[in-house]
FILUM-772103 format. One record per residue (C-alpha): x, y, z; residue in three letters. Coordinates in Angstrom, 2 decimals, padded with zeros to 5 digits. Example, Ala and Ser with C-alpha at 12.3 -4.5 7.8 and 13.67 -1.06 7.14 Angstrom:
+---------+---------+---------+------+
!      xx !      yy !      zz ! rest !
+---------+---------+---------+------+
!  012.30 ! -004.50 !  007.80 !  Ala !
!  013.67 ! -001.06 !  007.14 !  Ser !
+---------+---------+---------+------+
***
This chain:
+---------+---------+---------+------+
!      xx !      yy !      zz ! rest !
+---------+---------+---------+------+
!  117.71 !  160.84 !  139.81 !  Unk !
!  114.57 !  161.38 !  138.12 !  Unk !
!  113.70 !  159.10 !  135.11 !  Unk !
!  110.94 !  160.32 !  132.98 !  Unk !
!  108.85 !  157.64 !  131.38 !  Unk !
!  110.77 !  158.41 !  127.85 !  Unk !
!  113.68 !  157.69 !  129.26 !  Unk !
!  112.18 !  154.46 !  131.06 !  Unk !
!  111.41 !  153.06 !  128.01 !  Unk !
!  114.38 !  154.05 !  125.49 !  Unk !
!  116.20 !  152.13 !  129.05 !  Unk !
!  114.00 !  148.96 !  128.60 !  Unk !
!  114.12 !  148.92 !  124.79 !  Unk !
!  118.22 !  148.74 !  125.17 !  Unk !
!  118.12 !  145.72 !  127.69 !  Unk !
!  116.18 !  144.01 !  125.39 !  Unk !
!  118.77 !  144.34 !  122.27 !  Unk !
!  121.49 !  143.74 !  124.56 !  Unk !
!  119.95 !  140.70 !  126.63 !  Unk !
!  119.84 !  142.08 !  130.17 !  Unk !
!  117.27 !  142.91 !  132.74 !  Unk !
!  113.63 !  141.77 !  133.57 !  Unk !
!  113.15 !  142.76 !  129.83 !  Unk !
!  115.00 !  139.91 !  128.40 !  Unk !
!  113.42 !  136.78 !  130.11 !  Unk !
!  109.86 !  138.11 !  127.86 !  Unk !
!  108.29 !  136.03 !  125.20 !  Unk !
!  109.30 !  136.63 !  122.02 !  Unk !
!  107.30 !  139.20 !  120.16 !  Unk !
!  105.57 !  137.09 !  117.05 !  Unk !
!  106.99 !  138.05 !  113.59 !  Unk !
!  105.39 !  139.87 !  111.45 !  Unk !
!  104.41 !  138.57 !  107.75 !  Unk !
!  106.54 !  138.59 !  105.06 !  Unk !
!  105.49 !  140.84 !  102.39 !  Unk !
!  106.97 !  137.82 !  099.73 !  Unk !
!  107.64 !  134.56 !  101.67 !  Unk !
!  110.68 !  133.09 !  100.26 !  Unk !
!  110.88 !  129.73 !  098.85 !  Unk !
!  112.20 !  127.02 !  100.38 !  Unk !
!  114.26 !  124.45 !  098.13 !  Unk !
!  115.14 !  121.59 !  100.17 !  Unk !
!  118.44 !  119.28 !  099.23 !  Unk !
!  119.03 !  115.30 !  100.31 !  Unk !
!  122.11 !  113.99 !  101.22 !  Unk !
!  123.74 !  110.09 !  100.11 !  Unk !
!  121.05 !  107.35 !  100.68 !  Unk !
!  118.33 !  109.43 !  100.77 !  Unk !
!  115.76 !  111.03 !  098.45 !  Unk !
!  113.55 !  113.62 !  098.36 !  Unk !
!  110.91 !  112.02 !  100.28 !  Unk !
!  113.07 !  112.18 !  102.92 !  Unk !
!  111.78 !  115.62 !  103.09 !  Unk !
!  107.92 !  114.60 !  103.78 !  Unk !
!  107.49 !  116.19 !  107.33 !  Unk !
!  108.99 !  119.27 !  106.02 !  Unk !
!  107.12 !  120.22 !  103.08 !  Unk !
!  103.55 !  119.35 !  104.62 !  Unk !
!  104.32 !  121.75 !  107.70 !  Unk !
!  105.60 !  124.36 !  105.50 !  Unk !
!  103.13 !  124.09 !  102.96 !  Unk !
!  100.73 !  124.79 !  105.44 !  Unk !
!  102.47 !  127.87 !  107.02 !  Unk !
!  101.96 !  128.94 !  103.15 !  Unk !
!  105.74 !  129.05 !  101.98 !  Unk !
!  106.01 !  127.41 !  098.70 !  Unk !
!  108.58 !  124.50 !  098.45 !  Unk !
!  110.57 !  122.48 !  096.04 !  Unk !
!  112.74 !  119.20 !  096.90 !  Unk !
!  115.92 !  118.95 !  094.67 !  Unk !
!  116.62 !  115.52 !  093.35 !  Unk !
!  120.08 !  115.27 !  093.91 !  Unk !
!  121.94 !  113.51 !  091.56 !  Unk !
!  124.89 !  112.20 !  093.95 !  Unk !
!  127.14 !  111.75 !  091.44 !  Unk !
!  129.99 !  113.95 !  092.25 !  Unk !
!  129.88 !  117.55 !  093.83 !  Unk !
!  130.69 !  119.60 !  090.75 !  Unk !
!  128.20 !  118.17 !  088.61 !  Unk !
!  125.74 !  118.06 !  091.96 !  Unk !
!  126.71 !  121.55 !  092.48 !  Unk !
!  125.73 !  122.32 !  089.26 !  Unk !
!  122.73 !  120.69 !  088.58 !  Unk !
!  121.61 !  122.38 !  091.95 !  Unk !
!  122.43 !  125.55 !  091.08 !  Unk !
!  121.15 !  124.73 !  087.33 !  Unk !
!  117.48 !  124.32 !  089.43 !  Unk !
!  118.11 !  127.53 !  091.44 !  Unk !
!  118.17 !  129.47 !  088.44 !  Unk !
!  114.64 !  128.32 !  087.67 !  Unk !
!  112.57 !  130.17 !  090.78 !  Unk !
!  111.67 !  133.86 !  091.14 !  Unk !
!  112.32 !  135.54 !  093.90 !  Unk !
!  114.19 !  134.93 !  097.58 !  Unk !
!  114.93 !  131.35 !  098.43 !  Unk !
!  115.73 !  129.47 !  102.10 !  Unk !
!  118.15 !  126.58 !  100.70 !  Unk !
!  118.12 !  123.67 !  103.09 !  Unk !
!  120.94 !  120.57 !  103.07 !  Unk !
!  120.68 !  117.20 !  104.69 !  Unk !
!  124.34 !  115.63 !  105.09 !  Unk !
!  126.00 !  115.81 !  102.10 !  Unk !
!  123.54 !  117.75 !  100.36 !  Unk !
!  124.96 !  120.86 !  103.02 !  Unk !
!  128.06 !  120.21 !  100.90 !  Unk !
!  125.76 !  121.02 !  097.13 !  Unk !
!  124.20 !  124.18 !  098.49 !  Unk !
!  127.33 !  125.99 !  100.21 !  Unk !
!  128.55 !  125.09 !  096.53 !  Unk !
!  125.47 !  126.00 !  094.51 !  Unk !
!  124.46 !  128.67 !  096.42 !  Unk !
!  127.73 !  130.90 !  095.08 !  Unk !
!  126.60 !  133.71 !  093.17 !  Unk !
!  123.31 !  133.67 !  093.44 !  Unk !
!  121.59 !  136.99 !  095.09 !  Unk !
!  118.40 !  134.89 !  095.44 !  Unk !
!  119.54 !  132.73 !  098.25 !  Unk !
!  118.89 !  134.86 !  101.64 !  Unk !
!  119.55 !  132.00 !  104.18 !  Unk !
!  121.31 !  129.05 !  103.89 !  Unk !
!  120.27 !  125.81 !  106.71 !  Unk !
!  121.96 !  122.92 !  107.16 !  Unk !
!  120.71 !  119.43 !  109.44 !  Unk !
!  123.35 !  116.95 !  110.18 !  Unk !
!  125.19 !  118.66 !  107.55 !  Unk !
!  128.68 !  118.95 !  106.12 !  Unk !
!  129.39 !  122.68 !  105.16 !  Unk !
!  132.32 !  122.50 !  103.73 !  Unk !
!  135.09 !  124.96 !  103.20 !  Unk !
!  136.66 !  125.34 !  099.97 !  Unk !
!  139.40 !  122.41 !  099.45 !  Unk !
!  137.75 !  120.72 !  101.65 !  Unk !
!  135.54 !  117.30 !  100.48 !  Unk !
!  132.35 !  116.27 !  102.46 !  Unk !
!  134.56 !  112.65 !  103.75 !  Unk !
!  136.86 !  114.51 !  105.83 !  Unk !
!  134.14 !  116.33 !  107.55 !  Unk !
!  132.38 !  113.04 !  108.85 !  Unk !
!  134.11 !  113.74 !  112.72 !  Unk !
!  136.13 !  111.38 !  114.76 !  Unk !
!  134.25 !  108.64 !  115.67 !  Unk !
!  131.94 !  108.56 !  112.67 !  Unk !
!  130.42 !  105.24 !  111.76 !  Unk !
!  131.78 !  105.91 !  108.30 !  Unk !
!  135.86 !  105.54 !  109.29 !  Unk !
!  135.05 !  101.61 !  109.80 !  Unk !
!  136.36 !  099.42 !  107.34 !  Unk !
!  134.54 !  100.08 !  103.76 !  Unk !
!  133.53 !  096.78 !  103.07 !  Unk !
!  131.82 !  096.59 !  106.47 !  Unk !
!  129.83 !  099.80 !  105.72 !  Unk !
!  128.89 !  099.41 !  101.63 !  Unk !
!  127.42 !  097.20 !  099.09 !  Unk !
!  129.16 !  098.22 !  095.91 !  Unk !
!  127.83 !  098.16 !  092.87 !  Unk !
!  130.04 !  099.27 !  089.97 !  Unk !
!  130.93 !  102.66 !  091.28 !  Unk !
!  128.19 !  103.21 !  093.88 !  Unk !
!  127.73 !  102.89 !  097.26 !  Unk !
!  124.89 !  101.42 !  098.67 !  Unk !
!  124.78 !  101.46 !  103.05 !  Unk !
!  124.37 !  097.82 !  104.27 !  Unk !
!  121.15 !  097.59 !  106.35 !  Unk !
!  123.13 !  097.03 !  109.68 !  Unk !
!  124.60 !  100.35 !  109.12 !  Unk !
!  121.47 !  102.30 !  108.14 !  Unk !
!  119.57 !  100.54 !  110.68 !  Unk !
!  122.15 !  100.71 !  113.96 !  Unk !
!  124.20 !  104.24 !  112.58 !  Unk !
!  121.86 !  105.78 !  110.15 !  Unk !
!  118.85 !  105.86 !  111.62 !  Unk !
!  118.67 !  104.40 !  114.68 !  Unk !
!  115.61 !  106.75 !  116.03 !  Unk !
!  113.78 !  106.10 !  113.33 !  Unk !
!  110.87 !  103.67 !  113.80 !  Unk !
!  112.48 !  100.05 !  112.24 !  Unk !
!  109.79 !  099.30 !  109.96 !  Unk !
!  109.95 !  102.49 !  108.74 !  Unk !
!  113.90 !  102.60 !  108.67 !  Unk !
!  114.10 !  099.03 !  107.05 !  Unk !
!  111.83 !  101.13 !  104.32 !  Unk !
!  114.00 !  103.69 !  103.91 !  Unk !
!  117.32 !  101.51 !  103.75 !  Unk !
!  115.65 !  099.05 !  100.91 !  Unk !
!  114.75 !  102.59 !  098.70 !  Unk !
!  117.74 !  104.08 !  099.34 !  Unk !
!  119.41 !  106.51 !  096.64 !  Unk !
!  123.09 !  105.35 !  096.18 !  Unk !
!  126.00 !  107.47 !  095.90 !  Unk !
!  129.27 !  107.73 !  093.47 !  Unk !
!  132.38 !  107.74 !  095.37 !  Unk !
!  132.91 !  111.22 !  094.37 !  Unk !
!  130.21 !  112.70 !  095.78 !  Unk !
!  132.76 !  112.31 !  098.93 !  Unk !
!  136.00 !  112.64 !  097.46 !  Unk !
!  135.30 !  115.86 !  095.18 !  Unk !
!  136.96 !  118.95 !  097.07 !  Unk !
!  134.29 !  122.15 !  097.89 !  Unk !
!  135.15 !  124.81 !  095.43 !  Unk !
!  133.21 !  127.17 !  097.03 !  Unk !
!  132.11 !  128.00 !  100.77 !  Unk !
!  128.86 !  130.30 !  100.75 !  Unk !
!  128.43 !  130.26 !  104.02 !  Unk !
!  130.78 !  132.96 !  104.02 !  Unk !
!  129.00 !  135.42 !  102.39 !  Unk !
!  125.21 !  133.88 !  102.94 !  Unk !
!  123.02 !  133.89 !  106.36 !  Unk !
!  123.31 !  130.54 !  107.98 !  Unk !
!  121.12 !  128.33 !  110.29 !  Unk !
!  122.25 !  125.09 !  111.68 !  Unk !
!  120.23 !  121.50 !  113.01 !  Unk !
!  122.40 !  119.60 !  115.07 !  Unk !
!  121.28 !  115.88 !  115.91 !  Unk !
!  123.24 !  115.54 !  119.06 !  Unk !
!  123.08 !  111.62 !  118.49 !  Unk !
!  124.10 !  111.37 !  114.88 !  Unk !
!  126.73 !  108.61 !  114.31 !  Unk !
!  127.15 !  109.32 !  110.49 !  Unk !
!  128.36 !  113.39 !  111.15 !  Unk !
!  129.60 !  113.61 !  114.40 !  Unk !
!  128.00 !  116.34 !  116.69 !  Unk !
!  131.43 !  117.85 !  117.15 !  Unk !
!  132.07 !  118.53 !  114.09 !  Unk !
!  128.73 !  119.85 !  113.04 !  Unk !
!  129.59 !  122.49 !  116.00 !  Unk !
!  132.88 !  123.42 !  114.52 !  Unk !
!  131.47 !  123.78 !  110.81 !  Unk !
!  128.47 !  125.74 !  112.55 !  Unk !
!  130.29 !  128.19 !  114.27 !  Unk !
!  132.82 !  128.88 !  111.03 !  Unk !
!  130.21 !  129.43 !  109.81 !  Unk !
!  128.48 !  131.86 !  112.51 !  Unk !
!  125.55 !  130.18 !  112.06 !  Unk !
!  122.45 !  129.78 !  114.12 !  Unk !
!  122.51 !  126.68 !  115.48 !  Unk !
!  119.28 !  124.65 !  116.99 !  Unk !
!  119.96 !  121.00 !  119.09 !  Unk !
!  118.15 !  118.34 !  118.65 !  Unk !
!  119.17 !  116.31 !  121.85 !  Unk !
!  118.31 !  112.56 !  120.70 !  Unk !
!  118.80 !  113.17 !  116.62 !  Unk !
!  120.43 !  110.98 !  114.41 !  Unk !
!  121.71 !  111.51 !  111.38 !  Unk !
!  117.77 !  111.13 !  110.00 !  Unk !
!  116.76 !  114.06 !  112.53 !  Unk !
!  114.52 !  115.24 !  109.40 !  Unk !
!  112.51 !  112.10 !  109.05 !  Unk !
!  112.42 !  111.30 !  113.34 !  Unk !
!  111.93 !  115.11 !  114.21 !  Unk !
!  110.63 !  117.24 !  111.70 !  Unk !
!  108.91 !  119.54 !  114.15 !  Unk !
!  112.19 !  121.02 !  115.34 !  Unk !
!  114.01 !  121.07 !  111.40 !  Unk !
!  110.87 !  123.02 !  110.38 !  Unk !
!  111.39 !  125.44 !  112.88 !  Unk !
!  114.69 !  126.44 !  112.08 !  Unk !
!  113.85 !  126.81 !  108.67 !  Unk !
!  111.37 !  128.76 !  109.19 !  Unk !
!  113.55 !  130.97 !  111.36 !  Unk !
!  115.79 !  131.51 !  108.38 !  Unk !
!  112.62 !  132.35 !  106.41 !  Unk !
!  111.42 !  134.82 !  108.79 !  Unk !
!  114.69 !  136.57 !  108.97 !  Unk !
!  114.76 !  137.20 !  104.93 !  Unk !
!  111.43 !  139.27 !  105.46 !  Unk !
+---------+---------+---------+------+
***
């Protein structure tokens, strides 16, 4: 059979949707620009704060996406929720929202509703379904089933992580000085931010992109995977990751958010 060069390349275009043939082992073709880059609105989990989000905003500032770094209140995931969504409401145009731990739990809640949110990412998330709270979602084998008064300094109703923990569990690839640093600023959390059932799973209905530290002891890797695929998201490993995989590898978190910003355009 003949094949005319038309037909050559409709042939080659079609292995390269489907992933078959010479075609498919190319480099990716670069993407284009965005006629309005989104903005990206980054959320913290427990014990964290928005600085947590350094690496992140100075790459992404400089691929010229504008960014904003929700201070989460970690109080409780309605009022969380809320106040999140509360901030939302305040910025023009698309938005990437992006959730460390249980701050994946505030945006699949505060995202509801809103047209603005194109693409929802999650690293070392929870991303919870509704009924579901963010402490059931830690994984078997979490460092968080041990005994409570082995894992938290409590003060009135917070929870503070005793250094052991958030050195050996939280961030154990983080450099120590620099983790000992993050444990004595740490933001603590109410109870409730853990205990407080999901009302509202926008994953469902949102874009999703997934970071999975493949050595995070606080969310287990396995159940990251399960909430990532329910979700159908896009996931991205990080093999040696903790829980911190946004303050030890911000190279790779970046990336995947900027996948989900490229795929708004």
């Amino acid at each position: 059979m003949t094949i005319t060069r038309g037909v050559a390349v409709a042939l080659l275009a079609a292995a390269v949707v489907v992933g078959v043939g010479p075609a498919a082992s190319a480099a990716p073709t670069a993407p284009g620009p965005c006629a309005v880059k989104p903005t990206v609105v980054l959320v913290h989990g427990a014990w964290a704060g928005t600085s947590s989000w350094t690496g992140e905003i100075e790459r992404l500032q400089r691929d010229g996406y504008k960014v904003r770094a929700f201070a989460n209140p970690l109080r409780g995931l309605t009022g969380d929720a809320a106040a999140a969504a509360a901030f939302l409401g305040t910025i023009r145009g698309p938005v990437v929202l992006v959730g460390h731990s249980y701050g994946g739990s505030v945006i699949t809640n505060a995202a509801a509703g809103n047209g603005n949110v194109r693409a929802l990412v999650y690293v070392d998330a929870a991303a919870p379904a509704a009924g579901e709270t963010t402490g059931q979602l830690s994984g078997k084998g979490s460092a968080l089933a041990a005994d409570p008064a082995t894992l938290y300094d409590r003060v009135g109703g917070d929870l503070y992580l005793k250094e052991k923990v958030f050195l050996q569990s939280f961030a154990p690839d983080v450099p120590p000085e620099t983790a000992t640093t993050l444990w004595a600023g740490q933001r603590p959390a109410a109870m409730a931010a853990f205990t407080t059932k999901s009302a509202q799973e926008a994953w469902r209905s949102i874009p999703s992109w997934y970071v999975i530290g493949e050595a995070d002891r606080i969310i287990t890797p396995a159940s990251q995977r399960a909430m990532a695929q329910r979700a159908r998201a896009k996931i991205a490993v990080v093999p040696d990751g903790s829980h911190l995989t946004l303050v030890s590898h911000p190279q790779p978190v970046t990336d995947q958010i900027l996948n989900a910003a490229r795929a708004t355009c």
